[in-house]
SERORO-732938 format. One line per 8 residues: number of its first residue (from 1); for each residue x, y, z of N, C-alpha, C. Coordinates in steps of 0.001 Angstrom, whole numbers, plus 500000, padded with zeros to 6 digits. Layout:
REM SERORO-732938
NUM = X/Y/Z/X/Y/Z/X/Y/Z; ...
REM end
This chain:
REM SERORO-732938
1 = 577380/845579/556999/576698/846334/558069/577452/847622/558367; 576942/848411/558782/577046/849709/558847/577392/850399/560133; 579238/850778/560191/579699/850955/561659/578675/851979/562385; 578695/852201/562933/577985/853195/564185/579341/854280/564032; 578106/855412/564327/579227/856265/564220/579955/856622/565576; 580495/857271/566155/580796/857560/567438/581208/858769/567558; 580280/858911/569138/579846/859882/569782/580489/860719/570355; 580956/862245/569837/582596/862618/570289/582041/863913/571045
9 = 582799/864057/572430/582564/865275/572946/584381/865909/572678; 584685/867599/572352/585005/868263/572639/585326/869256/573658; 586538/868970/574285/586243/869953/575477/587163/870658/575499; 587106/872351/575330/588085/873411/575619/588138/874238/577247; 589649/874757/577529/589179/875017/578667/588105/876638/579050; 588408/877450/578023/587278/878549/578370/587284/879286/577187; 586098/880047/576537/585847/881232/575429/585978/882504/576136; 586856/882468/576469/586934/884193/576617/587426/884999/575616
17 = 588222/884647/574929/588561/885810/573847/588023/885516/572313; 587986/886188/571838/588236/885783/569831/589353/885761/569267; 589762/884287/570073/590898/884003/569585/591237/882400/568893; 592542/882310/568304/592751/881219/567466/591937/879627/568004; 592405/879585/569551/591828/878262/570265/590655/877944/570211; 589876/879572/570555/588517/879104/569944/588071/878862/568191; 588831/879580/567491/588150/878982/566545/588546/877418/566179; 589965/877312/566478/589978/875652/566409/589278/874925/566183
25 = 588826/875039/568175/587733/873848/568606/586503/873833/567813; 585753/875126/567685/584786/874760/567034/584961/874305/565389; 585985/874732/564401/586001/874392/563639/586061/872526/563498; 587096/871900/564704/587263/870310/565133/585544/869965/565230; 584585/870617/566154/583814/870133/566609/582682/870163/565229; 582853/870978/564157/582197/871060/563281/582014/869711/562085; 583753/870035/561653/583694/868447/561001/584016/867334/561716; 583971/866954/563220/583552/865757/563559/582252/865375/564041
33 = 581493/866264/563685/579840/866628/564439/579813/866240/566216; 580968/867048/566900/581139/866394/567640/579989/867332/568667; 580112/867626/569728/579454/868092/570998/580717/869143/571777; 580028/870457/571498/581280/871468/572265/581054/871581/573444; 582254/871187/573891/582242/871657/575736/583033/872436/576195; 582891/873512/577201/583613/874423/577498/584019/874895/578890; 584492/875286/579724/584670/875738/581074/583711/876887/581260; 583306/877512/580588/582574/878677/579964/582269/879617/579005
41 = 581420/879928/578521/581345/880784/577034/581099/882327/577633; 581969/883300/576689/581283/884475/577097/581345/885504/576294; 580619/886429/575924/580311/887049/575288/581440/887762/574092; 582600/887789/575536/583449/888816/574263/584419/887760/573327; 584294/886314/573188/584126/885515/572459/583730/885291/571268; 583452/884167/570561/582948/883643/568988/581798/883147/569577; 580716/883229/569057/579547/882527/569022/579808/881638/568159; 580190/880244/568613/579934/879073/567888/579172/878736/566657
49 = 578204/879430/566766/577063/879105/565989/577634/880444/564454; 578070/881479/564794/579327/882235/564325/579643/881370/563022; 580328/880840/563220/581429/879752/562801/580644/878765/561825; 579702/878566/561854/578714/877514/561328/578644/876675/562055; 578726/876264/563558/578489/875044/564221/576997/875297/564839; 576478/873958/564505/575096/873732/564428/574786/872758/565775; 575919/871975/566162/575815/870859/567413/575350/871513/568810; 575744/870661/569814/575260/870484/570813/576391/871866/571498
57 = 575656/872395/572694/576963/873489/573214/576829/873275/574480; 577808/872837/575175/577254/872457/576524/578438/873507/577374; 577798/874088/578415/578726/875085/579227/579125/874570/580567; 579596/874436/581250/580541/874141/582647/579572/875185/583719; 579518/876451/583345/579394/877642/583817/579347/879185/583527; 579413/879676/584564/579232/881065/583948/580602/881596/583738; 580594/882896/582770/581939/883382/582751/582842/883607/583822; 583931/883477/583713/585014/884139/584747/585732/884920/584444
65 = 585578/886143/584834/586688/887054/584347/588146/887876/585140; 587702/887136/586271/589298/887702/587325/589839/886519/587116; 591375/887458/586703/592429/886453/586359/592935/885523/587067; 592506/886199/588452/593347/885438/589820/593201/884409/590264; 591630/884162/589995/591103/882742/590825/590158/882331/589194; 590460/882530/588312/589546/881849/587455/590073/880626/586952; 591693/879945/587222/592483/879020/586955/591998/877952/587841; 591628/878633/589375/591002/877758/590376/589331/877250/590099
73 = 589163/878058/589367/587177/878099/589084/586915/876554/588166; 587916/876924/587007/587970/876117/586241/588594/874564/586437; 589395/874755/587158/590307/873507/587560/588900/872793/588285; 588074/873507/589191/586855/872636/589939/586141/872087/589244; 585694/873002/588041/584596/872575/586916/585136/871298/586393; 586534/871325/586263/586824/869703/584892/586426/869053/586069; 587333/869140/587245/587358/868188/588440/585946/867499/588409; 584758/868278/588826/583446/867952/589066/582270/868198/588683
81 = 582424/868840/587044/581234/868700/586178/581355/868058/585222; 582562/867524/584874/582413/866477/583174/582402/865153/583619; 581669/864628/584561/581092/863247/584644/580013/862566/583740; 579508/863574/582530/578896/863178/581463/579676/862661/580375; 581433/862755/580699/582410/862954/579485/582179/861301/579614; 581713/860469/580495/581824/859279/580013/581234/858666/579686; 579940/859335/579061/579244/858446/577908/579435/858745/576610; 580685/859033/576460/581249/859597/575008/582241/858060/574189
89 = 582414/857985/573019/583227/856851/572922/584691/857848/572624; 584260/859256/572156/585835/859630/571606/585773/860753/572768; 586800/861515/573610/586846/863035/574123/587679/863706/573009; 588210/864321/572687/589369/865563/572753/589645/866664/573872; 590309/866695/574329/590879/867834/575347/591731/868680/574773; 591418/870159/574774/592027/871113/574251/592612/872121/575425; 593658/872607/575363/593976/873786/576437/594041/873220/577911; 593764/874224/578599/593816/873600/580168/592805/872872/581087
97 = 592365/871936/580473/591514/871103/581156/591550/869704/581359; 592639/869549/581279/593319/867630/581388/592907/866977/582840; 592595/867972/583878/592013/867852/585007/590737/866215/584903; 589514/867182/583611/589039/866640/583510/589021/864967/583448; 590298/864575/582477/590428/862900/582144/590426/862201/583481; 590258/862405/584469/590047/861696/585831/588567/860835/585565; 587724/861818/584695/586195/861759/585161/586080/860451/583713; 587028/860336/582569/586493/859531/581603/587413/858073/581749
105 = 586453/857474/581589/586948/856064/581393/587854/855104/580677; 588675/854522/581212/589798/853687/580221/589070/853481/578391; 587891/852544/578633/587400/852181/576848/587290/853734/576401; 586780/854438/576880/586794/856088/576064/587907/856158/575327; 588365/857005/574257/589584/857359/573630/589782/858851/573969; 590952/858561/574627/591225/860061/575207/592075/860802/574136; 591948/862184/573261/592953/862863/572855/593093/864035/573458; 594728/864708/573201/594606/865790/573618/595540/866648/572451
113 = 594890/867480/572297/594868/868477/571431/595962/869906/572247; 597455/869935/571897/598160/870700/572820/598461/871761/572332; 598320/873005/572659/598627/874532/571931/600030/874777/572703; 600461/874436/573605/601143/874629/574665/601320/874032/575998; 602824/873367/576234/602917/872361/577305/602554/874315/578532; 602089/873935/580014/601679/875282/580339/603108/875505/580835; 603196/877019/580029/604674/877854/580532/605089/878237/581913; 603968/878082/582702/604064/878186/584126/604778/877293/584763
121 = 604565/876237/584310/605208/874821/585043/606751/874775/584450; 606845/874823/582987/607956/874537/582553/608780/875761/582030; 608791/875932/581134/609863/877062/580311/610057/878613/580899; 608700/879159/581374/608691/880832/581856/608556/880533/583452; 609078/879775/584189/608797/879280/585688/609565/880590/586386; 610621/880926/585933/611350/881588/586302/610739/883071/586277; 610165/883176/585074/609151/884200/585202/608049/884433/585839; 607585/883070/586092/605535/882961/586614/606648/883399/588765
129 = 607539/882689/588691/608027/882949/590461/608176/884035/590412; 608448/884836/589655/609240/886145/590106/607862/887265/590703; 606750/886584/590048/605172/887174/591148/605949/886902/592130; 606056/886421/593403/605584/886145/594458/606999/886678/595147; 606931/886708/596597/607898/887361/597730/609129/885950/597405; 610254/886457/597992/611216/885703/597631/611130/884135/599034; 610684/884723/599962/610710/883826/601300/609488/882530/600675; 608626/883123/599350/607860/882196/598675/608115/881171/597982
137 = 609498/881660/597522/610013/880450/595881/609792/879394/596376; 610589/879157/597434/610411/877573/597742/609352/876585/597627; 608596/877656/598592/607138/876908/598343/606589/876566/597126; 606059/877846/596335/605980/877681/595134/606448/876998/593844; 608231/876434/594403/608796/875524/593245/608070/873703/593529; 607880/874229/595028/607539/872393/595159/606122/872157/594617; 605077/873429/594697/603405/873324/594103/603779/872726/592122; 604547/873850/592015/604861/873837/590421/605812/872153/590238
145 = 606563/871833/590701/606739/870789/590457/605708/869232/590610; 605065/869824/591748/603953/868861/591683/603062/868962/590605; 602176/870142/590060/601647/870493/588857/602255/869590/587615; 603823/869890/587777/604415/868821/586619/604294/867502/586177; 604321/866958/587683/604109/865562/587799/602840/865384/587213; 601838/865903/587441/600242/865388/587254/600365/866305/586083; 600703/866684/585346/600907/866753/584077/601277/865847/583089; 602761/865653/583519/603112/864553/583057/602367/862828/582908
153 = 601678/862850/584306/600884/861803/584646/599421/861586/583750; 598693/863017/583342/597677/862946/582683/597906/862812/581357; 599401/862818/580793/599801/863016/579181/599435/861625/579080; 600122/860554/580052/600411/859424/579666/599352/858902/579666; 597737/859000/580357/596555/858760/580319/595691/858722/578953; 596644/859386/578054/596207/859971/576288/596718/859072/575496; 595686/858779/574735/595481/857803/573557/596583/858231/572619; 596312/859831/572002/597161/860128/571446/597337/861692/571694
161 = 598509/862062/571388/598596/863715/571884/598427/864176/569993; 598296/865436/570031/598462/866317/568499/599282/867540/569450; 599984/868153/568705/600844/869377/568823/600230/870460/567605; 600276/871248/567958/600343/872722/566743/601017/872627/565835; 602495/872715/566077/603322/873137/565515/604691/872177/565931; 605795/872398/564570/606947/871452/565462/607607/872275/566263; 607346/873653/567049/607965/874101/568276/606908/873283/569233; 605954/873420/569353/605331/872957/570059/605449/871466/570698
169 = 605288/870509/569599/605955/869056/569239/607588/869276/570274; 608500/869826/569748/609642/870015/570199/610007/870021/571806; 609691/871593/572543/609018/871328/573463/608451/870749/574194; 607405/869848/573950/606245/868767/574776/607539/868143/575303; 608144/867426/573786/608953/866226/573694/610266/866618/574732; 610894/867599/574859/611827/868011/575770/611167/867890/577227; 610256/868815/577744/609376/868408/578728/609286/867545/579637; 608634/866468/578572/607738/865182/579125/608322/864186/578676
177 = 609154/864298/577581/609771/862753/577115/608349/862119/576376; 607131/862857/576136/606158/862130/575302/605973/862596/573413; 606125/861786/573128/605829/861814/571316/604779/862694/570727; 604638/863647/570352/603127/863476/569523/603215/863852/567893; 602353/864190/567568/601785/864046/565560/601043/866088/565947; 602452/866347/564880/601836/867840/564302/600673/867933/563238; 599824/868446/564321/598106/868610/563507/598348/870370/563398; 598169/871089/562364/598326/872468/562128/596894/872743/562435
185 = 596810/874038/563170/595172/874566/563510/594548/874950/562191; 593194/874579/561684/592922/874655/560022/592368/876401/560157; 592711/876716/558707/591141/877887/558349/590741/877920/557185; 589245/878110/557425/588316/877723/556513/588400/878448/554678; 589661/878011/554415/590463/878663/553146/589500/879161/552397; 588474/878577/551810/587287/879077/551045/586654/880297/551182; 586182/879975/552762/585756/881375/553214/586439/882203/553398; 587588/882742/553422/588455/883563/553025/589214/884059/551719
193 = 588750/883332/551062/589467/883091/549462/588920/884399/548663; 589874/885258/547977/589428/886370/547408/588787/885685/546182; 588096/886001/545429/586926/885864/544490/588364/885855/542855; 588998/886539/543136/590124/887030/541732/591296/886873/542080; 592469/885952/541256/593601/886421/541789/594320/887801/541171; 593476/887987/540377/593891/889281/539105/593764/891025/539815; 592871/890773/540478/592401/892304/540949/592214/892137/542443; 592114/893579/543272/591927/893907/544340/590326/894450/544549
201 = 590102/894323/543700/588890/894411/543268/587652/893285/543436; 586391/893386/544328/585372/892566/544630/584544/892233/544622; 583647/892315/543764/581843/892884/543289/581319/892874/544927; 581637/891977/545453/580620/891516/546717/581455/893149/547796; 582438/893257/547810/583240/893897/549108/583853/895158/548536; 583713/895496/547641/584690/896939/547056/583731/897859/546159; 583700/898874/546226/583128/899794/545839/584036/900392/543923; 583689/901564/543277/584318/901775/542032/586076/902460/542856
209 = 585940/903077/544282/587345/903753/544541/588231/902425/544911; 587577/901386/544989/588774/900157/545409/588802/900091/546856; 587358/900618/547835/587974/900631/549084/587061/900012/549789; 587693/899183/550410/586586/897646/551251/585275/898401/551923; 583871/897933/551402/582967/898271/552255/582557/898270/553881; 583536/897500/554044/583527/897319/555690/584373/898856/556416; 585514/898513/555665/586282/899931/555799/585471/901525/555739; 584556/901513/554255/584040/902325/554065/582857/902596/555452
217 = 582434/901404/556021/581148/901332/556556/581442/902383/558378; 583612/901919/558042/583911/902974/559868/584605/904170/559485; 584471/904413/558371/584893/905509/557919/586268/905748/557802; 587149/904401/557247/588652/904746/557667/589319/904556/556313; 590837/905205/556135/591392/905094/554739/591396/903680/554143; 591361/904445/552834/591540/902827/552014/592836/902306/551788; 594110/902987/551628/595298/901967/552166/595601/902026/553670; 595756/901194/554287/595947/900393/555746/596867/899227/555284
225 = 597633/899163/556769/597939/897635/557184/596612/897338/558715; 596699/896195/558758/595483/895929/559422/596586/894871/560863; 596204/894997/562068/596352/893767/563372/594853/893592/563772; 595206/892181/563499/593545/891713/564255/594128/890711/565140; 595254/890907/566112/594925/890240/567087/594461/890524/568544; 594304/890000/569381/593978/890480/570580/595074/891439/571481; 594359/892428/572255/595060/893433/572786/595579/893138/573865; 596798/892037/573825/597468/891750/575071/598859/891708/575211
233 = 599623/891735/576469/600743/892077/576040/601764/891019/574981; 601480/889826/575397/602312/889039/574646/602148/889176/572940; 600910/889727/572677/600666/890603/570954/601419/891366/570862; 601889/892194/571271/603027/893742/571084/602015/894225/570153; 601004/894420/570720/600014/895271/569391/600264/896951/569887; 600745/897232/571096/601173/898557/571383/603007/898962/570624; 603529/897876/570046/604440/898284/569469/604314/898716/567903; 603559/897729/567643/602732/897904/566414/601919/899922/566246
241 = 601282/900209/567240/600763/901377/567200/601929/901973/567491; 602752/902053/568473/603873/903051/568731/604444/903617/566980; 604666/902234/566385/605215/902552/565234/604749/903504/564372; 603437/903354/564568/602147/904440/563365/602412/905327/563918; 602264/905429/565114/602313/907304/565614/603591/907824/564972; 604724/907074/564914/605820/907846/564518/605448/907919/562715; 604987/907022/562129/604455/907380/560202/603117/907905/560019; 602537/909066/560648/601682/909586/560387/601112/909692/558822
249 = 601857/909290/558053/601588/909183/556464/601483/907612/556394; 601303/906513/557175/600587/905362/557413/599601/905417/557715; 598343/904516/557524/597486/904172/557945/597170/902893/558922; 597091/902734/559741/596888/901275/560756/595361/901454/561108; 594646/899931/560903/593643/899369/561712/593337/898487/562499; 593334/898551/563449/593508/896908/564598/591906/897024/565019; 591859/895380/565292/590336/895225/565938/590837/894727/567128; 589396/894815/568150/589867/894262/569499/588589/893997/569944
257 = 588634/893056/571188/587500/892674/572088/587457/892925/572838; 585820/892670/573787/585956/894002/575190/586437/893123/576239; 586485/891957/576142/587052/891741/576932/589111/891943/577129; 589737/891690/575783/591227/892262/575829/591658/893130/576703; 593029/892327/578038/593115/892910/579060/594108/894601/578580; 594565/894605/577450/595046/896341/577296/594215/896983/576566; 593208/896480/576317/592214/897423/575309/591991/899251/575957; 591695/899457/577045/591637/900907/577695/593536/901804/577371
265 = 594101/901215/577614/595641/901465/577812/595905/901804/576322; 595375/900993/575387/595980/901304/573570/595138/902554/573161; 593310/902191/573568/592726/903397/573093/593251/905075/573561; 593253/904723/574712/594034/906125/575297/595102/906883/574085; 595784/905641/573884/596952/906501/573076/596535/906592/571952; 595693/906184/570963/595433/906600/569919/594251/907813/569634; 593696/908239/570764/592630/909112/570933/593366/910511/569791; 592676/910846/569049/592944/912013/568350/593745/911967/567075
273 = 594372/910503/567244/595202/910247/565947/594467/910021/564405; 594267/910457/563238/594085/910266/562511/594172/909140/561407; 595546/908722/561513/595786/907571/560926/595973/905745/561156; 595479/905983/562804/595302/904686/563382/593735/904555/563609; 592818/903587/563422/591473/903587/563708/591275/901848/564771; 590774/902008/565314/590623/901305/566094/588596/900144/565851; 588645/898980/565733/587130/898637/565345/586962/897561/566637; 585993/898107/567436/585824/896525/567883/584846/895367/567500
281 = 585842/893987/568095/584536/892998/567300/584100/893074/566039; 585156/892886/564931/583543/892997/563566/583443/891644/563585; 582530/891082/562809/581759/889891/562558/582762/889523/561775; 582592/888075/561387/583512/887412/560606/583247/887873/559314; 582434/888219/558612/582025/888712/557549/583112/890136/557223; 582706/890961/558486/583520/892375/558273/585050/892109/558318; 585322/891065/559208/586937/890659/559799/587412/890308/558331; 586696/889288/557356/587324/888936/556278/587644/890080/555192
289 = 586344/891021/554809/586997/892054/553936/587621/893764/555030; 588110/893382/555898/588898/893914/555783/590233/893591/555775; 590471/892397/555942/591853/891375/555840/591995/891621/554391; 590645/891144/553589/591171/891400/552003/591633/892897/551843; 590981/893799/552224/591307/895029/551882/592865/895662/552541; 593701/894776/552987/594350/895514/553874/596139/895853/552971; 596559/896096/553134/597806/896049/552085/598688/894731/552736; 598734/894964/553984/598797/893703/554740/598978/893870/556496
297 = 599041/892621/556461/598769/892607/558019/599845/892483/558896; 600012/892818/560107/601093/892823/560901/600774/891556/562422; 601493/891015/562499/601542/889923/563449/603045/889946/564017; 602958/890267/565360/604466/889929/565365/604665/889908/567445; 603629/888394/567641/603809/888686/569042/604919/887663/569733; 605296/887727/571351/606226/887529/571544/606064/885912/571898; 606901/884611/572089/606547/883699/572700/605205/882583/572077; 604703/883273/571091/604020/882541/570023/604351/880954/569807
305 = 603337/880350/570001/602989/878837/570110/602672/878409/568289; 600948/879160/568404/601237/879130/567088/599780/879888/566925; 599517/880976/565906/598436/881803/565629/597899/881418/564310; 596446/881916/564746/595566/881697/563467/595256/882849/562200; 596141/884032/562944/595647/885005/562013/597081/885199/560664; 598004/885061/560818/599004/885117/559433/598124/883976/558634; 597681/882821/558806/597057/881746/557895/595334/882483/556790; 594659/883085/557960/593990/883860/557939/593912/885149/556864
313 = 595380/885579/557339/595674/886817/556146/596127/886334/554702; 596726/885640/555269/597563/884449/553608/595936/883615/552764; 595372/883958/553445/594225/882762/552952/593446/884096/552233; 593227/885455/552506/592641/885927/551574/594051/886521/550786; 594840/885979/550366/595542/886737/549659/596670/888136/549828; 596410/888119/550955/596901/889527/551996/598811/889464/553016; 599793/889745/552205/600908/889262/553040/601143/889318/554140; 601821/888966/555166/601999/889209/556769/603128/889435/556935
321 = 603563/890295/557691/604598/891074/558106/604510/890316/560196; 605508/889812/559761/605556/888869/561069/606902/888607/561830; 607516/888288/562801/608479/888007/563616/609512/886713/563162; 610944/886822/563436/611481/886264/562291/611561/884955/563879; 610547/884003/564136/611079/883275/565282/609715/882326/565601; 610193/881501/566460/609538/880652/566572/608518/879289/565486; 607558/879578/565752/606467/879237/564385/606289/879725/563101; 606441/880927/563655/606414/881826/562379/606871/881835/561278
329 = 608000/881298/561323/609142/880543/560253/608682/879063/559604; 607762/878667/560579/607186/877880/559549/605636/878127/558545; 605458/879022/558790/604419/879458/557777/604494/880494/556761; 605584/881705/557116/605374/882868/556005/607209/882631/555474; 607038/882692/554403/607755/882534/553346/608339/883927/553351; 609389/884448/553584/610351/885150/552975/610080/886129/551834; 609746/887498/551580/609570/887756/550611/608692/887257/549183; 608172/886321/550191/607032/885335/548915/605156/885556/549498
337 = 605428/885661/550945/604222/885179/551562/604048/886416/552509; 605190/886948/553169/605312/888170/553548/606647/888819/554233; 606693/889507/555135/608202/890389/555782/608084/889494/557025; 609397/888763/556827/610048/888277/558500/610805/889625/559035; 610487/889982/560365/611272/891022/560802/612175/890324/561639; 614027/890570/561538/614199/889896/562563/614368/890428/563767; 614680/889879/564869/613793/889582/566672/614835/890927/566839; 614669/892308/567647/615760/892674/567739/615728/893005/569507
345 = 616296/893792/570001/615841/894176/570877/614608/894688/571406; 614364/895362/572608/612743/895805/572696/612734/897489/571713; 613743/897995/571747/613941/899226/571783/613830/899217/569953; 614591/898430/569406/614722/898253/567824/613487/897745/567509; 612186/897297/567542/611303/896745/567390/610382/897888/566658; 610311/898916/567132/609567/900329/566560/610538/900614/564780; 612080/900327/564807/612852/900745/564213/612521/899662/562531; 613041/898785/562825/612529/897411/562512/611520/897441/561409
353 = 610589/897843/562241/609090/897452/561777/608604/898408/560928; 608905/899682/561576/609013/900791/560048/609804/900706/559054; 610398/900638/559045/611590/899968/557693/610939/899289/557069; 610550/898116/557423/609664/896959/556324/608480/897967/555329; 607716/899041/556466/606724/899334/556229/607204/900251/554950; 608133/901401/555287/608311/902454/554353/609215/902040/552862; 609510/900569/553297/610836/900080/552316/609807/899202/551258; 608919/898990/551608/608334/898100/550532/607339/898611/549791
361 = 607125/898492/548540/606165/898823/547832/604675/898678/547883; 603648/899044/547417/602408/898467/547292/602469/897516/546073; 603395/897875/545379/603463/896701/544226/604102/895552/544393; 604812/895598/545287/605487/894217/545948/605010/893577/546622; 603466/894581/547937/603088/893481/548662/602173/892944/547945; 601802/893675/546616/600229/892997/545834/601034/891593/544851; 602443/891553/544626/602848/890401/544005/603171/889530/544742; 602809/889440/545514/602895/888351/546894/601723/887501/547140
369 = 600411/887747/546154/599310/887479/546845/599265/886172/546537; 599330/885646/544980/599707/883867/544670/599799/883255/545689; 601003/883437/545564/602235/882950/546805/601279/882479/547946; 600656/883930/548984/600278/883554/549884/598651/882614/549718; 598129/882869/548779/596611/882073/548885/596951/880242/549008; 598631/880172/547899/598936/878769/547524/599478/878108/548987; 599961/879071/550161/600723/878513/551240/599756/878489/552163; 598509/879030/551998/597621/878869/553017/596818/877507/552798
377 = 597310/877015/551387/596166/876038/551237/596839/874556/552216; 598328/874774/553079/598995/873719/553631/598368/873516/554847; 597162/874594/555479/596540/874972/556853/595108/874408/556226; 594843/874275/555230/593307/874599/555106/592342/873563/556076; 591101/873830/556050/590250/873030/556461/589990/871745/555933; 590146/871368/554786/590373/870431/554157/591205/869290/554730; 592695/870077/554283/593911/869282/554898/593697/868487/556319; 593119/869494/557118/592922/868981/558742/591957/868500/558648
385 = 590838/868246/558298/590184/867444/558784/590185/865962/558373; 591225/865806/556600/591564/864215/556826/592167/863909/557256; 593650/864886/558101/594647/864056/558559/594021/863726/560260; 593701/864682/560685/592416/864663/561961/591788/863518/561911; 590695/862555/560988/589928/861712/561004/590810/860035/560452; 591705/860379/560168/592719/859390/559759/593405/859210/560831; 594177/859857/561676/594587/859913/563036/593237/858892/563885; 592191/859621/563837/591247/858941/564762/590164/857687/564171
393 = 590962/857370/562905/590402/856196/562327/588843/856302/562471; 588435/857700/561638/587059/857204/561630/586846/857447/559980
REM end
């Protein structure tokens, strides 16, 4: 006889950006045919359906976009709209919505899916107080310590935890004193996979000059390094541009979303520059050839948990020029996969980063590409979704 399958809701805490968390979830919610749930979806986001997810999309609400009280918006929503989470036999909880597990039931199987124990409570506390008037700390250490507790209290409510990464893993485990199993965030290796390992060259994406049609389509040079991450500060994507302005005989392209809280602040400074181009939003289609087209990509933000775009760049073949710290060290290979820069000061970071750029060849970053397609295949979609369904014994 023939098990029943079971009925899995997904729940992240909000789509606001086009970023790694979201593609996660939906990629999780794809191969477990599960049901996406969200605190809210919004525009300057992934359309799910984007992605190839075909399931159920269920929303909390409308967008929130003030930073101030949207932690409070959301905290209400798990509190008192996922009382449907308990006709589910499996949840997953992703990001900040553990609130929710109040509303699901012991037989349910609770997971939680952790990008990050929240830095507010634990590791950057010292930083999140330094907001407030000093006659405040007090107060504020006893809220944040309470936060901890019912943190701690909702871990232990979990069937099983997954971590990102072993900083992440590391961390929790310092924390909370709780265990969990490093699940790496997947990407869809295929769909990124250059067509040749022989040429730069694409029937589908390159023209006879060798220069990505997407590229061609905003009118920008055909050698670039490319940042596609979001325009915020913990990206240093303004260090990244600082750097171009000073190699005007570079080319840089970064994409961004309208919602990204420095997006006005970066454009400003690149207004008039020639060799930095700025795209917002391309489609996943455009995002991929220009990753292929790029000489390579630059990633190098601060406090990094763990990102989807070096896997991303490695997956079409494209090296990453990335930060010699944290996670990062566990994915790009040294001169094989791409440039570790190491961490220097704030001031050496411009210094640094040009060096890699002007010191390396185009023929060195194009003999790198093996390397990186073979190290992306340790992330792929594949990989995660049996160790994912083996974990959850289905």
């Amino acid at each position: 006889m023939n098990q029943q399958k079971p009925k899995i809701a997904i729940l992240h805490d909000a789509f606001l950006y086009r970023g790694g968390g979201e593609r996660l979830v939906t990629l999780m919610a794809k191969v477990l045919d599960a049901d996406l749930v969200s605190g809210f979806f919004s525009d300057g986001s992934f359309d799910p359906r984007e992605l190839g997810f075909t399931g159920n999309i269920i929303s909390l609400g409308k967008p929130v976009f003030a930073k101030w009280y949207r932690h409070a918006i959301l905290k209400y929503r798990f509190l008192e709209k996922t009382r449907f989470l308990a006709d589910y036999d499996i949840v997953i909880l992703s990001g900040n919505c553990l609130d929710a597990v109040r509303n699901i039931p012991k037989t349910t199987k609770k997971i939680y899916y952790c990008h990050t124990p929240p830095r507010y409570i634990f590791d950057f506390r010292d930083r999140y107080m330094s907001r407030f008037p000093k006659w405040l700390h007090r107060i504020a250490d006893k809220v944040l310590d309470r936060e901890a507790r019912n943190y701690t209290r909702q871990l232990s409510m979990m069937d099983h935890i997954f971590t990102n990464s072993q900083n992440v893993h590391d961390r929790l485990l310092d924390f909370s004193s709780f265990e969990s199993e490093i699940l790496y965030p997947p990407t869809d290796v295929s769909r990124f996979a250059p067509k040749s390992f022989t040429e730069w060259q694409y029937d589908s994406m390159t023209d006879s000059t060798n220069t990505c049609k997407t590229v061609k389509l905003w009118n920008c040079r055909s050698d670039y390094f490319l940042s596609f991450a979001r325009l915020s500060p913990p990206k240093r994507i303004d260090i990244i541009v600082d750097a171009f302005l000073q190699m005007p005989e570079q080319n840089l392209i970064f994409t961004y979303g309208k919602n990204d809280p420095m997006k006005d602040e970066i454009l400003k400074k690149i207004k008039w520059k020639v060799n930095i181009r700025a795209i917002e939003s391309p489609n996943d289609d455009q995002l991929i050839e220009l990753i292929q087209g790029a000489t390579a990509t630059i990633y190098i933000p601060i406090d990094e948990d763990f990102g989807m775009s070096p896997v991303e760049s490695m997956s079409c073949g494209t090296p990453v020029i990335g930060a010699n710290e944290w996670w990062l060290k566990e994915t790009i290979i040294q001169s094989k996969t791409g440039k570790l820069i190491e961490v220097p000061s704030s001031e050496k970071w411009i210094e640094n980063l040009k060096q890699i750029i002007e010191n390396t060849t185009q023929e060195e970053w194009k003999s790198m590409k093996k390397d990186c397609i073979k190290q992306a295949q340790n992330f792929s979609l594949d990989t995660f979704e049996k160790k994912l369904k083996s974990s959850l014994h289905i």
